[in-house]
N, C-alpha and C positions, 0 to 999 in steps of 0.2 A: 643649900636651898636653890629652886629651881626659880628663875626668874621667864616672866614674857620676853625678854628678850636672848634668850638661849634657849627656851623650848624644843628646841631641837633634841638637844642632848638628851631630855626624856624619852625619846623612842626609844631607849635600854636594848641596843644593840643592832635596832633597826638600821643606823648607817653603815653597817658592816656587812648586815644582810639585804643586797640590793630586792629581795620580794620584799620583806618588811617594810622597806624603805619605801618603795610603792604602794604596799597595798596603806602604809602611814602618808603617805603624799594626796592617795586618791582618797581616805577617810575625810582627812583634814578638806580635801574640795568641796566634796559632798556637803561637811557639816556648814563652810561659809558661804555656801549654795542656798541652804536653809536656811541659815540668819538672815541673806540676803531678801526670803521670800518670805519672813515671817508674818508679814501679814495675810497671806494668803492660809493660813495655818487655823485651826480652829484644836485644841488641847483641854480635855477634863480630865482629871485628875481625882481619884478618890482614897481618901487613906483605909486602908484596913488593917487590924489589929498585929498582924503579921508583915506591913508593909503598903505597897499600894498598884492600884488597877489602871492604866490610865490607856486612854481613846486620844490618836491625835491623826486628825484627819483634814484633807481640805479637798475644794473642788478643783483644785489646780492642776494636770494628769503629771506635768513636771514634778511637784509636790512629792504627789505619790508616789510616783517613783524612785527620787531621791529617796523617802522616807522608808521604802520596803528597800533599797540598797542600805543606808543610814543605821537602822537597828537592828538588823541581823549581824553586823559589819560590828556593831558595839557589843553585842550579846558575845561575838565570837572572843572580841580584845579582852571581855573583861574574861571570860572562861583560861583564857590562856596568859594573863593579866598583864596582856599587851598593852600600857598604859596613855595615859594620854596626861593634858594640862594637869601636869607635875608639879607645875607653880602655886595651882588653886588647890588649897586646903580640902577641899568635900571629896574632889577627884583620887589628890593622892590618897585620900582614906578610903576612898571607894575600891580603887585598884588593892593596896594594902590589906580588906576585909575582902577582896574576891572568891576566895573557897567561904564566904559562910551568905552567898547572895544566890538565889535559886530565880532566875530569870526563863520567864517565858513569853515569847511572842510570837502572836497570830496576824498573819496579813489581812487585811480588810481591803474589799476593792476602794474605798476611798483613803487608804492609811492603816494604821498598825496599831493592835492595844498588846496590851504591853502589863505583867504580872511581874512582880518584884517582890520577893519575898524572903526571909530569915527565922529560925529558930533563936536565933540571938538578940536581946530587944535590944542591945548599945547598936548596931547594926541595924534593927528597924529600923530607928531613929535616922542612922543615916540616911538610908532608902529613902524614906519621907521626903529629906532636908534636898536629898536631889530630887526628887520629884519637880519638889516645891522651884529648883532653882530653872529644869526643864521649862515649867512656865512662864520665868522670866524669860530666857529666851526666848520664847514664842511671842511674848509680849513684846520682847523692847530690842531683838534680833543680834545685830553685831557691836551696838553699846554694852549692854549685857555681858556679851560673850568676853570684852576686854576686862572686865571685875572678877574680884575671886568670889567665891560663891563661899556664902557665910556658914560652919557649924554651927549646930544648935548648941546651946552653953550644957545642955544636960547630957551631952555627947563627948565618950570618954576618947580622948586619940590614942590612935595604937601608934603614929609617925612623930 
């Protein structure tokens, strides 16, 4: 089991490959960049039957920028299921269910929406559940980002 305080070790092999190691060094900046500005952030979220849609945008041009660096940067990890907070329960399951998540996203000049979708409904669920936890962070920033992010109980684990 992967704890907050070795997190490291979840790069799965990033320390060996100094790009990985980097482009995991400059993800991780980005994302505590964002929590740090969470309040500058505005986030809707919509569930749809296959997954969800969601708009996060703010007036902030730093924002924006992180945010069009930020989830292309995520789209890429989980494609190639370069993982992340290994500790947190939604995440490793998210990584773990990577080939059955069909992710798209559109730049917006003030932010990025964002398509999450699945043929498999144990996997909608997920999708949803991190949606849902996205919002916490936008809400409650780098407190948030220290909690593991909860499964839903009707949500089967593959890990």
């Amino acid at each position: 089991m992967f704890s907050k305080q070795n997190m490291h070790v979840g790069m799965r092999g990033a320390g060996r490959d100094p790009i990985r190691a980097a482009r995991h060094q400059h993800d991780q900046s980005v994302f505590h960049r964002l929590l740090a500005l969470h309040d500058d952030i505005q986030r809707d979220l919509e569930m749809l039957p296959d997954g969800i849609r969601s708009r996060t945008r703010s007036h902030n041009p730093e924002v924006v920028a992180l945010l069009h660096d930020h989830v292309p940067a995520m789209k890429q990890r989980l494609h190639e299921n370069f993982g992340l907070r290994f500790w947190d329960p939604a995440f490793a399951e998210l990584f773990a269910q990577h080939d059955k998540v069909h992710m798209e996203v559109s730049l917006l000049p003030d932010g990025v929406m964002i398509e999450e979708r699945s043929d498999d409904p144990n996997v909608v669920t997920l999708i949803q559940a991190h949606g849902q936890v996205i919002n916490l962070f936008v809400a409650h920033g780098e407190k948030q980002a220290q909690q593991e992010s909860p499964l839903p109980a009707e949500y089967l684990r593959v890990l």
